[in-house]
C-alpha positions, 0 to 999 in steps of 0.5 A: 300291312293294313291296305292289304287287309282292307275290306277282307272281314274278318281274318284270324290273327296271332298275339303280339310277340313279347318283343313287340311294341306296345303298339302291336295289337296282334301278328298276321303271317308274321308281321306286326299291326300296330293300332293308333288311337283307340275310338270305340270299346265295342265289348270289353267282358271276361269272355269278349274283347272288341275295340276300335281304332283309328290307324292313319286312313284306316278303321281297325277292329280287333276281337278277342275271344278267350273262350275259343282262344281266338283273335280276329282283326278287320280292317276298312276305310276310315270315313272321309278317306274313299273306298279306293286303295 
């Protein structure tokens, strides 16, 4: 799931399901993306959530913005890694 979502930006996603683990951070088309170690708290407010985690190979941002009812992920190459697929 998350190779095909390298270097794609930004891409709105759904809620995890109840049934997910608690490891799925969100849903896109359907599927889960689990997240690994969390890295970084880029934002965590009342309005804003943005955390970075490292997932294998992968960097995995997820954004949650409660206002607008919005989650979004990007994914990318972790460092150490190379661009190629």
């Amino acid at each position: 799931m998350l190779s095909e979502l390298t270097n794609e930006g930004w891409i709105v996603v759904e809620p995890p399901e109840r049934e997910d683990s608690p490891s799925c951070v969100a849903r896109y088309k359907g599927e889960p993306i689990k997240a690994g170690v969390r890295t970084e708290t880029i934002k965590d407010t009342e309005n804003v959530m943005h955390y970075k985690y490292r997932t294998g190979q992968y960097d995995l941002e997820v954004k949650i913005d409660f206002d607008i009812g919005r989650g979004q992920v990007k994914v990318e190459k972790a460092e150490g890694y190379g661009n190629e697929s």
